[in-house]
ROSEGU-296690 format. One record per residue (C-alpha): residue number from 1; residue in one letter; x, y, z. Coordinates in steps of 0.05 Angstrom, whole numbers. Layout:
! ROSEGU-296690
[NUM A [X Y Z]]
...
***
This chain:
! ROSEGU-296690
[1 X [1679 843 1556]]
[2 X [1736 813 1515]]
[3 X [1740 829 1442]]
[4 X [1723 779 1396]]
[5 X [1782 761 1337]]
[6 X [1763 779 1268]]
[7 X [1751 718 1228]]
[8 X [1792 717 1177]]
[9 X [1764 677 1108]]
[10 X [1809 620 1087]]
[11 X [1849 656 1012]]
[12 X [1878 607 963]]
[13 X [1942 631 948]]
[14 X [1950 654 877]]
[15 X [1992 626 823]]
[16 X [1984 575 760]]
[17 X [1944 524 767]]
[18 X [1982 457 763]]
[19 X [1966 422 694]]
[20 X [1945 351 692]]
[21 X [1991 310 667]]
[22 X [1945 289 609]]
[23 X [1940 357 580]]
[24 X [2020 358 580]]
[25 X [2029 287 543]]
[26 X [1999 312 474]]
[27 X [2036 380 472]]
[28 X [2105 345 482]]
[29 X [2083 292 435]]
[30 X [2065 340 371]]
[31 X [2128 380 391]]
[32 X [2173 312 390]]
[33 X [2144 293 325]]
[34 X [2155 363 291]]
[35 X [2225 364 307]]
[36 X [2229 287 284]]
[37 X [2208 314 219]]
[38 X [2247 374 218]]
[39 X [2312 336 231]]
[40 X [2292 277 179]]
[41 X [2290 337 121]]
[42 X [2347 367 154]]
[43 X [2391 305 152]]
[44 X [2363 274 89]]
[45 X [2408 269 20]]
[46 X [2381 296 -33]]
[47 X [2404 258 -91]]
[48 X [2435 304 -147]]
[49 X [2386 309 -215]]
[50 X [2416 260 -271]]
[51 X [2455 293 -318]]
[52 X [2422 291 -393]]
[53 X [2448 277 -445]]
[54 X [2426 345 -480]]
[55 X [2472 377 -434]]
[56 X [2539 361 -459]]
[57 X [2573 409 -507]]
[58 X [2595 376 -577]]
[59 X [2656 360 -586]]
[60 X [2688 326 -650]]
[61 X [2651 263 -655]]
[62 X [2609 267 -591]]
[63 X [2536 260 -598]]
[64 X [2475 254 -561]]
[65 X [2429 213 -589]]
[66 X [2398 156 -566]]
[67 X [2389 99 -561]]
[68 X [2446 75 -518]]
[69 X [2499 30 -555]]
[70 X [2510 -46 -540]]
[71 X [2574 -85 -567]]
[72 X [2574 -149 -552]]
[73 X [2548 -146 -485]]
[74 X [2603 -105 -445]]
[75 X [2573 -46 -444]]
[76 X [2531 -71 -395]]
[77 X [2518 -41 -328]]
[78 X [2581 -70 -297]]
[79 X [2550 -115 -233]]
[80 X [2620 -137 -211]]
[81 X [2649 -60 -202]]
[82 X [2672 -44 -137]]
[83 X [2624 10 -95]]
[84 X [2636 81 -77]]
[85 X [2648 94 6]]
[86 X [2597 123 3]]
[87 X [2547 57 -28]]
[88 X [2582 24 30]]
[89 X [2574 77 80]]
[90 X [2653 56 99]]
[91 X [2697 105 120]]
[92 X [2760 72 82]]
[93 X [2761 93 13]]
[94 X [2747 45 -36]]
[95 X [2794 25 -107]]
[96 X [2738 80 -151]]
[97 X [2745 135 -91]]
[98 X [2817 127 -102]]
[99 X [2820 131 -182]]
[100 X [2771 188 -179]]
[101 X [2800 243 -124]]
[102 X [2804 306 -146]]
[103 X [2884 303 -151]]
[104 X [2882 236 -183]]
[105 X [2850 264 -246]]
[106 X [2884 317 -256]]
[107 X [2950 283 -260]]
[108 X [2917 237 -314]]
[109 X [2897 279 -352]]
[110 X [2945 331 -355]]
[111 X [3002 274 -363]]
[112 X [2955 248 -420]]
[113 X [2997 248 -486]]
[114 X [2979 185 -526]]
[115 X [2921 186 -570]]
[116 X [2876 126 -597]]
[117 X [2825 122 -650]]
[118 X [2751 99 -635]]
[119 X [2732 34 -671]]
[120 X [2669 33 -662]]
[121 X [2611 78 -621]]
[122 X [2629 83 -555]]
[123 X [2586 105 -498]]
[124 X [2622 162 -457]]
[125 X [2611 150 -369]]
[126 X [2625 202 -319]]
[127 X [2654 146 -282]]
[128 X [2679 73 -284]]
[129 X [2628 39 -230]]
[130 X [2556 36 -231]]
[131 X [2543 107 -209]]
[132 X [2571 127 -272]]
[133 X [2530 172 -316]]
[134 X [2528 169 -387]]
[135 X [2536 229 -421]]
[136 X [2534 211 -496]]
[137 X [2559 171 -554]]
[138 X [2628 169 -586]]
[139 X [2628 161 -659]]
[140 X [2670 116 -694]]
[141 X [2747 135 -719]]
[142 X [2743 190 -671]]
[143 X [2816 208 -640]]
[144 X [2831 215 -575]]
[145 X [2880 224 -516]]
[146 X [2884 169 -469]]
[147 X [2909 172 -394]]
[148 X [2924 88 -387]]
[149 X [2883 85 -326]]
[150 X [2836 21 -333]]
[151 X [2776 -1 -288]]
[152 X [2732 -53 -286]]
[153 X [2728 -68 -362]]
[154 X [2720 13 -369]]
[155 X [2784 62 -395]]
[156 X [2788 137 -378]]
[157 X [2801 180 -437]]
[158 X [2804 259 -442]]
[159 X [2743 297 -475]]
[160 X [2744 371 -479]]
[161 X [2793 371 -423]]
[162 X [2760 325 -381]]
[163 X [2762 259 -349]]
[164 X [2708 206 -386]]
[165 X [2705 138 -387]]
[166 X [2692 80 -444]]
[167 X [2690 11 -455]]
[168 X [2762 -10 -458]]
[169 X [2784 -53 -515]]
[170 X [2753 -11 -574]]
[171 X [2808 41 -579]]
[172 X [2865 26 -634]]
[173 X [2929 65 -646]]
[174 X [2912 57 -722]]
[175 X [2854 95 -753]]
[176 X [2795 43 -767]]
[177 X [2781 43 -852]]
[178 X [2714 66 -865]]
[179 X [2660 18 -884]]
[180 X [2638 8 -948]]
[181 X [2579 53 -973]]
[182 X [2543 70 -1034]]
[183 X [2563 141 -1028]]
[184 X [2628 161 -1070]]
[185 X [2640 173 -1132]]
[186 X [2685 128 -1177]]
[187 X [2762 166 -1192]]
[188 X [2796 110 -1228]]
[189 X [2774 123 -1291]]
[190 X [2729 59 -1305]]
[191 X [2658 65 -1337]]
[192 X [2602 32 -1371]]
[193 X [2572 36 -1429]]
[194 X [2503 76 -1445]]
[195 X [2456 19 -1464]]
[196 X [2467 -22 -1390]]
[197 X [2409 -18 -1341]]
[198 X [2405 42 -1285]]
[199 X [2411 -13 -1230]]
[200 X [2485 -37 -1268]]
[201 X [2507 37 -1269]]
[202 X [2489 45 -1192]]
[203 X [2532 -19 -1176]]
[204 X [2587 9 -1223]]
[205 X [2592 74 -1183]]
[206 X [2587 35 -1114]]
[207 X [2640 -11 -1128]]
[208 X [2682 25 -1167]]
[209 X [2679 85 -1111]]
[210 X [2700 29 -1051]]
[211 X [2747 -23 -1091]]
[212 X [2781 36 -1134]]
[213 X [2830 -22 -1156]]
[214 X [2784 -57 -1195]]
[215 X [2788 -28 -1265]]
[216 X [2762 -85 -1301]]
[217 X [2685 -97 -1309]]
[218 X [2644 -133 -1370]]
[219 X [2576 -111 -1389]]
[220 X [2550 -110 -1456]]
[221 X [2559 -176 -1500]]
[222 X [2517 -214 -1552]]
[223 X [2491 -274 -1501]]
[224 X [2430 -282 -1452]]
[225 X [2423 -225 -1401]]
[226 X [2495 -181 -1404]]
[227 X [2451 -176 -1480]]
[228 X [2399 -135 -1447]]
[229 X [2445 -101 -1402]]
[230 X [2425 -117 -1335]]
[231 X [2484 -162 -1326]]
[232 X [2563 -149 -1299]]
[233 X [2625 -181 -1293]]
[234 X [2669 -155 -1248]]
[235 X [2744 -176 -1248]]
[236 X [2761 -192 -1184]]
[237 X [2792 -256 -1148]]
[238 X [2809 -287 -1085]]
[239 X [2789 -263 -1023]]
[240 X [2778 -193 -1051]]
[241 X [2729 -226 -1087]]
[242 X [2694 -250 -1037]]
[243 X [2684 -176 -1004]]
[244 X [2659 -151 -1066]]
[245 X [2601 -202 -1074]]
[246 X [2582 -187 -999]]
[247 X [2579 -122 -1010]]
[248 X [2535 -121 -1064]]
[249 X [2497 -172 -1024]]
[250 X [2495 -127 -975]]
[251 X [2454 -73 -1012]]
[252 X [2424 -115 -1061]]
[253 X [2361 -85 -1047]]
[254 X [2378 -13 -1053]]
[255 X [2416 -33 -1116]]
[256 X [2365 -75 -1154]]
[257 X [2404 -147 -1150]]
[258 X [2366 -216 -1175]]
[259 X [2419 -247 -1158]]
[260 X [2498 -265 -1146]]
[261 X [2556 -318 -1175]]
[262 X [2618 -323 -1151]]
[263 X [2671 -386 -1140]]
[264 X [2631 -437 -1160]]
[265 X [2572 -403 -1107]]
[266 X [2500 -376 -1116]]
[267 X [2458 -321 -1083]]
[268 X [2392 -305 -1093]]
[269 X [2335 -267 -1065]]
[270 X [2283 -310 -1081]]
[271 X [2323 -362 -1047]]
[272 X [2364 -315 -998]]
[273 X [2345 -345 -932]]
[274 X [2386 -406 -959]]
[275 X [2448 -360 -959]]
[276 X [2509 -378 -1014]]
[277 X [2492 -444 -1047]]
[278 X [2544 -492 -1085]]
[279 X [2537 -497 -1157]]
[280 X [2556 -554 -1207]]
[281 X [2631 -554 -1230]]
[282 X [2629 -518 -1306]]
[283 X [2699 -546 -1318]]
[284 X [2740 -478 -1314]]
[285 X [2754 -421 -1275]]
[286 X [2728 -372 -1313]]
[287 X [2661 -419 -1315]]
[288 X [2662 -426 -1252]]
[289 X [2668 -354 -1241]]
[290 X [2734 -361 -1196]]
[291 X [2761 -291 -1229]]
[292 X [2699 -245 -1228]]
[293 X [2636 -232 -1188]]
[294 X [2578 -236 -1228]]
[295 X [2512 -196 -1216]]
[296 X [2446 -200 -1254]]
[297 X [2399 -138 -1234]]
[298 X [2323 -139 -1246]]
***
């Protein structure tokens, strides 16, 4: 009898089971949007902080206070100044890149041998475009080496060794005179007398300490309010005259002042919105107080 053959049970070969492609879609699509991500932070800029102003070390005349300082307008961000390469994202280096390599500077400012005075605050910039940083205020009659590089309204000048910019057209090869003040204290020898009001002795001192030349002033005398001494003459003509009364205009609050006469002209702070008003013609120059400045004090 012939021998049966074994019957052999069908075996599924081993080995992975083949993944539907559904459970493969999500894993790829978490790992393409992690390394999305990842290169996003990885290629990102991160913008530098912005410098304060507490950080820069004083210098002569360099202060950081605020608030910023305006003159006339053109210290305004400058709209018109010519972008970096890289606000443009160009490859060709623009006019700014070119002022402000490395190399550049450093030949300014080591060639750098003319000096100007300040004339007025100036706000100091890291650079002469609209990235520009400021980094302070320049007081006035400050003095200061210049490199003659101009940009865009804005001129580089040398700070502790460094490169800065300001507006240009404040700097002056002359040292600016100080404005007037009430501080001082009167050298030319001039006084008044004892029985004249504490308001006439505080104008004394103030004018006599910014118009030293003046050396002629009336106080005391028999008529109407010089009589109770809270009236002065003071001797001056022209249009040195003229800064003397607007000056004690100026601080006629801080100094007591009714009111002012000088060439033929009237100010009052009653009236003092109206500014200088005309007065009638008294018939003489004196009269008409052409050769003094006359003050009445409360």
């Amino acid at each position: 009898m012939a021998r049966k053959k074994p019957r052999h049970k069908h075996i599924r070969p081993r080995g992975r089971r083949v993944p539907r492609a559904g459970f493969i879609a999500a894993p790829l699509a978490l790992l393409a949007t992690g390394t999305a991500v990842a290169i996003g932070v990885q290629g990102a800029e991160v913008a530098p902080p912005a410098t304060s102003a507490n950080n820069v070390s004083s210098a002569t005349g360099v202060v950081t206070r605020e608030p910023l300082v305006s003159r006339n307008g053109r210290r305004a961000a400058l709209s018109a100044d010519v972008p970096s390469r890289r606000a443009t994202g160009s490859s060709r280096p623009t006019p700014v890149d070119k002022i402000m390599r490395r190399q550049s500077v450093a030949r300014a400012v080591n060639a750098a041998t003319d000096t100007r005075w300040t004339t007025t605050e100036l706000n100091i910039w890291t650079r002469p475009d609209e990235q520009a940083q400021r980094l302070g205020v320049l007081e006035t009659a400050v003095k200061v080496r210049v490199t003659g590089r101009e940009f865009r309204g804005r001129q580089e000048i040398v700070i502790e060794g460094g490169a800065r910019w300001v507006t240009a057209g404040y700097l002056s090869a002359e040292k600016p005179s100080p404005e007037p003040g009430l501080g001082g204290e009167c050298a030319n020898g001039t006084s008044v007398p004892a029985g004249v009001s504490p308001n006439i002795r505080a104008i004394h001192a103030a004018v006599c300490s910014n118009f030293p030349e003046i050396a002629t002033y009336g106080t005391v005398r028999s008529d109407g309010e010089h009589a109770q001494g809270i009236a002065m003459d003071i001797m001056v003509a022209g249009e040195r005259g003229w800064e003397v009364a607007e000056f004690i205009r100026q601080y006629s609050s801080a100094l007591g002042v009714s009111y002012l006469i000088h060439a033929r002209n009237i100010w009052s702070v009653q009236r003092s919105g109206e500014g200088w008003r005309s007065m009638a013609d008294r018939g003489s120059v004196t009269a008409n107080h052409f050769d003094h400045v006359h003050v009445t004090t409360y």
